[in-house]
C-alpha positions as CSV (number, residue, x, y, z in Angstrom):
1,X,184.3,-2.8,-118.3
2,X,181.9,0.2,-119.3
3,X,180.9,2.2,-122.0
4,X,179.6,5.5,-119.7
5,X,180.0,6.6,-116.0
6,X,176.4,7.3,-114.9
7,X,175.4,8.0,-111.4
8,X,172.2,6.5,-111.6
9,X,173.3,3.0,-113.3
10,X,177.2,2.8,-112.1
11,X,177.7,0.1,-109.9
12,X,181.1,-0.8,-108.4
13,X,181.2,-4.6,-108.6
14,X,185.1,-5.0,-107.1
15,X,184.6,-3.7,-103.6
16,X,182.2,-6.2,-102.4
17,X,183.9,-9.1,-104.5
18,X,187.7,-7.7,-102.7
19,X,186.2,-8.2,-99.5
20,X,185.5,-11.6,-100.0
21,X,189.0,-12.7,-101.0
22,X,191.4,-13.9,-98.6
23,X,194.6,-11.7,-97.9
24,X,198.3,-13.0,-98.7
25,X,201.1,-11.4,-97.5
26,X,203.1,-9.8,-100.5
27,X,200.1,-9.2,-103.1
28,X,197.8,-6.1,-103.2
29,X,194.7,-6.5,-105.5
30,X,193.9,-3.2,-107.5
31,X,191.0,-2.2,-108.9
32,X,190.7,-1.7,-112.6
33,X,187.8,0.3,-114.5
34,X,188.3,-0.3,-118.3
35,X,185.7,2.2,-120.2
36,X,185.1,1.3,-123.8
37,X,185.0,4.7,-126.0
38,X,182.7,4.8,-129.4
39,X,180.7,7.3,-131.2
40,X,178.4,8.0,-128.5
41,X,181.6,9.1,-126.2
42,X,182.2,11.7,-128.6
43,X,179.4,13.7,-126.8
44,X,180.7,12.6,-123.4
45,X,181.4,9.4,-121.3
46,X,181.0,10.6,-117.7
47,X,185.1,10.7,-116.6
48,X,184.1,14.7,-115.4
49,X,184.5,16.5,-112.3
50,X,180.8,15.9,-111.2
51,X,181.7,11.8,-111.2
52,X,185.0,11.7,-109.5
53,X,183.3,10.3,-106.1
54,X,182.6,7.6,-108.6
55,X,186.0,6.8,-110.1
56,X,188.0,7.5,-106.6
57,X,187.5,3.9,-105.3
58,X,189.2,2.5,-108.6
59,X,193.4,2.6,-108.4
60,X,193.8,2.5,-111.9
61,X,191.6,4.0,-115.0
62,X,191.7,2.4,-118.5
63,X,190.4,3.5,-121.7
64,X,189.6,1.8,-124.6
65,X,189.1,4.1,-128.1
66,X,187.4,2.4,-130.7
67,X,187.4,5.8,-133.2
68,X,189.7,8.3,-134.2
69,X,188.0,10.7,-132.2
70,X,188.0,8.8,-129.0
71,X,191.2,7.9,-129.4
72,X,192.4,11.8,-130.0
73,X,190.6,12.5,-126.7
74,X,192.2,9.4,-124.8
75,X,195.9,10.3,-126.0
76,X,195.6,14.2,-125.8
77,X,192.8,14.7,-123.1
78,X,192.4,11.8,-120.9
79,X,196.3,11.0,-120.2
80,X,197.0,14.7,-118.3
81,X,197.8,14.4,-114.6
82,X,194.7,15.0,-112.7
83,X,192.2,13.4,-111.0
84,X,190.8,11.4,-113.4
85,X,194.0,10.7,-115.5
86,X,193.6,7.6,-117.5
87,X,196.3,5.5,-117.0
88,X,196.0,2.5,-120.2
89,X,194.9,3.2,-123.0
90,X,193.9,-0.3,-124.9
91,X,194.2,-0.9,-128.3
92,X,191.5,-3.3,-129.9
93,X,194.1,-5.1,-131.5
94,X,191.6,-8.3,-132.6
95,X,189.5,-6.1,-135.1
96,X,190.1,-6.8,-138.8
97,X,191.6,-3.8,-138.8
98,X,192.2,-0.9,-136.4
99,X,189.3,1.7,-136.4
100,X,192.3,4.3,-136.8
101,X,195.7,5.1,-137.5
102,X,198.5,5.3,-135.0
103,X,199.3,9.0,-135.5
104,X,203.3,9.3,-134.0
105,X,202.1,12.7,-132.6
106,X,199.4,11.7,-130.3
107,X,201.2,8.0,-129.4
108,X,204.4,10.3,-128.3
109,X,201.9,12.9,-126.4
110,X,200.1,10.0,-124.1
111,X,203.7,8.3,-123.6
112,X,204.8,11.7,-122.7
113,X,202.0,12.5,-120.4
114,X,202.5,9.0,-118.5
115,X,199.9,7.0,-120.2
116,X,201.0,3.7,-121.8
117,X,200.1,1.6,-124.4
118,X,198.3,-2.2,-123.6
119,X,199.0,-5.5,-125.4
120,X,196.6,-8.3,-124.4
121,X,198.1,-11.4,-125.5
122,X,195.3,-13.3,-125.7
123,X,194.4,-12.4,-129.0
124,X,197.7,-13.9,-130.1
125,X,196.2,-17.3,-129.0
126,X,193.3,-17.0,-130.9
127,X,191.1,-16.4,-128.0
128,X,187.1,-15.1,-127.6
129,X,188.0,-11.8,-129.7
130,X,188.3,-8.7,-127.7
131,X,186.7,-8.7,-124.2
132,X,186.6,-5.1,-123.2
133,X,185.0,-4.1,-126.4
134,X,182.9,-7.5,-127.2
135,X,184.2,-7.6,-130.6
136,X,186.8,-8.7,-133.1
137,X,187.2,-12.3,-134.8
138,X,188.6,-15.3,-132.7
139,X,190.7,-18.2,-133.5
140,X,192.9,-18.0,-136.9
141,X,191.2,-14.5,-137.3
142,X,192.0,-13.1,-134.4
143,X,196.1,-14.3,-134.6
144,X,196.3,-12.4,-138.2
145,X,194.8,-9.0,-136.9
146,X,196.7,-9.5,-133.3
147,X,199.9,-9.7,-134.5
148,X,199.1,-7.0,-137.4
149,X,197.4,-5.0,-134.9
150,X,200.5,-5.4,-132.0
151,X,203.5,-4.8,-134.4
152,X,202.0,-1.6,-135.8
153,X,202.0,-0.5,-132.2
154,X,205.2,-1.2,-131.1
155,X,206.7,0.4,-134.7
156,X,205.1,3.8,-133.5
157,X,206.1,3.1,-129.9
158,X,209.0,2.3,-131.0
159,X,208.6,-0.4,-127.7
160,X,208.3,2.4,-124.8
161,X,205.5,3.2,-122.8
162,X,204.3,-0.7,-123.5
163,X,202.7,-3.3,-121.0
164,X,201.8,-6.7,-121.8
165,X,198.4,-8.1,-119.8
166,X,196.4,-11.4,-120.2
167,X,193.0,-10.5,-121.4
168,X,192.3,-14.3,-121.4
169,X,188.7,-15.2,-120.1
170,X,190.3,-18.7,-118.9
171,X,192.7,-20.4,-117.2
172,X,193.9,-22.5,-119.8
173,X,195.5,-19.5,-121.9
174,X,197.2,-18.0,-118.6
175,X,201.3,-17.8,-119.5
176,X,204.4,-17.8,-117.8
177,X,206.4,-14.6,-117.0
178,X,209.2,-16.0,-119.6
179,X,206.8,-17.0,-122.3
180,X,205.3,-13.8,-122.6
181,X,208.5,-12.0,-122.8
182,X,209.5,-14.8,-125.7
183,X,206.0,-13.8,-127.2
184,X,206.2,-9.9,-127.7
185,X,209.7,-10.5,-128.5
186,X,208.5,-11.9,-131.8
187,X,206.6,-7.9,-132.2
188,X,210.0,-6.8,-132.8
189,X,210.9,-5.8,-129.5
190,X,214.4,-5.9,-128.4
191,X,215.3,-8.0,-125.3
192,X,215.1,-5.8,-122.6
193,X,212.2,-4.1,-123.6
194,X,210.2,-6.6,-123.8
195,X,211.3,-7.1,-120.5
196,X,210.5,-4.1,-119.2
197,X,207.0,-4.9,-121.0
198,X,206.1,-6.8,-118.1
199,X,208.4,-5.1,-115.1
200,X,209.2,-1.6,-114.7
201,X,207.0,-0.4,-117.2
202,X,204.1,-1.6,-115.2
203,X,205.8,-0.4,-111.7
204,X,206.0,2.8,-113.3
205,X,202.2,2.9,-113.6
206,X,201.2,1.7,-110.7
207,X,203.1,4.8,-109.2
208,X,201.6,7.1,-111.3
209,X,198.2,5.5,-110.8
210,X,199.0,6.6,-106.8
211,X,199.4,9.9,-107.9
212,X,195.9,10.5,-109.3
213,X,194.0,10.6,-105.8
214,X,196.5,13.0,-104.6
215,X,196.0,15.4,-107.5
216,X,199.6,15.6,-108.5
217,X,201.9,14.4,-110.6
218,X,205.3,12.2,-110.8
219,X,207.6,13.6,-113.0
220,X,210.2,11.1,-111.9
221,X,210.8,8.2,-109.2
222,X,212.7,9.9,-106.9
223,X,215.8,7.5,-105.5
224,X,217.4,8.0,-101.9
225,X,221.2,8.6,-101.9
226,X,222.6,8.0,-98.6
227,X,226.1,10.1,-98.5
């Protein structure tokens, strides 16, 4: 988690920490690079041309706004196919209140444009506030604006282009598959979107998230028809 990409102070903490991890057969660890967005972004946050050596090792780029401008430039800007595509954009859904509304226009843009929306259940647990942006309440606090926060979101989603990640800081709060899909049922969500919440929405973006250091695009996932 970041608030700029600078060459002189960036320091990719994952590659050295991967190598250390032993391999299992079936799981592939990606690498995740959340930048928080706030006033000073407005002028620039480093996700340019001249830093792409920079963001190349990550497989998958996440923004989080924290103003109206920020997030203008993560739905409109940031979500076009290209080599620094932003792939989630994270709402901080603990805050007393969001630092902006949830314009239909620019939600339907990013979904349109690939990006999707990110629900970090933790804060429904009460948990540590938000941890990308170091902020927001905790415990009874945090539930209230969480679950005002989430079901705003999924009313202007109308529940597509929506994943559903931990954002816990232990292992105490981890959850089941199951009892996350009972969880953002409670959004308003109907069954099998909330399933796809935590299936092929995610696949989706993982593909996408491919596509970024080949500097195209996909439209579609392409399906072989054997005559």
């Amino acid at each position: 988690v970041q608030k700029k990409i600078d060459p002189k102070t960036h320091v990719n903490e994952l590659d050295p920490l991967l190598g250390l991890l032993r391999k299992r057969t079936g799981i592939i660890f990606l690498k995740r690079l959340t930048i928080v967005l706030d006033e000073d972004s407005e002028k620039g946050f480093g996700l340019t041309n001249g830093n792409i050596s920079l963001v190349q090792p990550y497989d998958i780029i996440a923004l989080t706004p924290t103003t109206s401008a920020t997030f203008s430039l993560a739905c409109l800007t940031h979500s076009l196919p290209s080599p620094l595509t932003a792939h989630i954009i994270s709402l901080p859904l603990t805050l007393p209140r969001l630092p902006f509304h949830l314009k239909h226009t620019l939600v339907r843009t990013a979904i349109k444009n690939g990006a999707v929306f990110e629900i970090a259940y933790a804060g429904a647990l009460g948990g540590d506030g938000d941890i990308s942006t170091g902020g927001g309440e905790s415990g009874a606090g945090a539930k209230r604006n969480w679950w005002a926060a989430a079901r705003e979101l999924v009313r202007v989603t109308k529940g597509k282009g929506l994943i559903v990640s931990g954002g816990v800081s232990g292992e105490s709060d981890l959850r089941a598959p199951r009892d996350i899909g009972n969880l953002v049922t409670l959004l308003g969500l109907a069954t099998n979107l909330a399933h796809d919440t935590s299936t092929t929405t995610p696949k989706s973006l993982v593909l996408r998230a491919q596509t970024r250091k080949t500097y195209r695009a996909v439209l579609s996932e392409p399906k072989l028809i054997i005559p």
